[in-house]
C-alpha positions in Angstrom: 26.1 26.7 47.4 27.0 24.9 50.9 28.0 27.2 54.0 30.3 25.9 56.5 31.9 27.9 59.2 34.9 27.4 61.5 36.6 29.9 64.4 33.8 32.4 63.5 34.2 32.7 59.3 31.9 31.6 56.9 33.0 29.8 53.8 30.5 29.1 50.9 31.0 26.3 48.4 29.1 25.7 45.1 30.3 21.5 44.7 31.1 18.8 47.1 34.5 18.5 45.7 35.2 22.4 46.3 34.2 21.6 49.8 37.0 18.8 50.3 39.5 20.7 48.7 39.6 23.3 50.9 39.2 21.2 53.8 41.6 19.1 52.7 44.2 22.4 52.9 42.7 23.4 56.2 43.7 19.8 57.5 46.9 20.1 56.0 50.6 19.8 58.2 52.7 19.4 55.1 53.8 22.1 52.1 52.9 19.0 49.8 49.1 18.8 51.3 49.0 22.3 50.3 50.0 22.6 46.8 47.9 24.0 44.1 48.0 19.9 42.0 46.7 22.0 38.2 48.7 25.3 38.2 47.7 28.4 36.1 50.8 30.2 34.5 51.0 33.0 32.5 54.2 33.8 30.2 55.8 37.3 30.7 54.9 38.7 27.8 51.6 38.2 28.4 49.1 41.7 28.8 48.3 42.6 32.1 44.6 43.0 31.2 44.3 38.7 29.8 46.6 38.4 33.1 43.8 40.2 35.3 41.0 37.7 33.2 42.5 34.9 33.8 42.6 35.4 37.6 39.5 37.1 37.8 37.5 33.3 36.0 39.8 31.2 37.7 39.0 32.9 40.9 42.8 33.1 41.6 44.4 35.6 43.6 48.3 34.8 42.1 49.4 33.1 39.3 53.1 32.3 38.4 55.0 34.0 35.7 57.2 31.2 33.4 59.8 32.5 30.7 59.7 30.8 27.5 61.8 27.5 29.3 59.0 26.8 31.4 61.2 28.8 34.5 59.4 30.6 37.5 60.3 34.5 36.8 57.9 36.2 39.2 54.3 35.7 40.4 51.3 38.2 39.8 49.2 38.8 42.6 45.9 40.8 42.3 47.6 43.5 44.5 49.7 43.9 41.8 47.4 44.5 38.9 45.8 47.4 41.8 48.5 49.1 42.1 48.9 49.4 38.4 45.4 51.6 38.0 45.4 55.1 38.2 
């Protein structure tokens, strides 16, 4: 994996095009320039456990909940699947 470091924080990539993704979004001054282009969703009826895989592979830290239409109805953070263990 590369290393590059700004204001102090190191940041490890493992391709190229990792690398100019996320400095792509560093460089950004737009919400657009931002935007997650492939989004993961999960339906609500989905288990909290697939819901925590998911994230946990596709090294996400929230993922967007759809209904069956396809509708935003909530988003997932890892915080939330936390707070859910005993």
């Amino acid at each position: 994996p590369a290393e590059f470091c700004i204001l102090g924080a190191a940041m490890y990539y493992n391709s190229l095009r990792e690398f100019k993704d996320a400095f792509s979004r560093m460089a950004a001054n737009t919400a657009e320039a931002l935007m997650t282009k492939k989004v993961v969703t999960v339906k609500a009826e989905d288990d909290v456990s697939d819901v925590a895989r998911i994230m946990r592979d596709k090294h996400i830290k929230r993922v967007p909940g759809l209904d069956d239409e396809g509708h935003l109805i909530g988003i997932v953070s890892r915080q939330d699947i936390v707070k859910m263990l005993p």
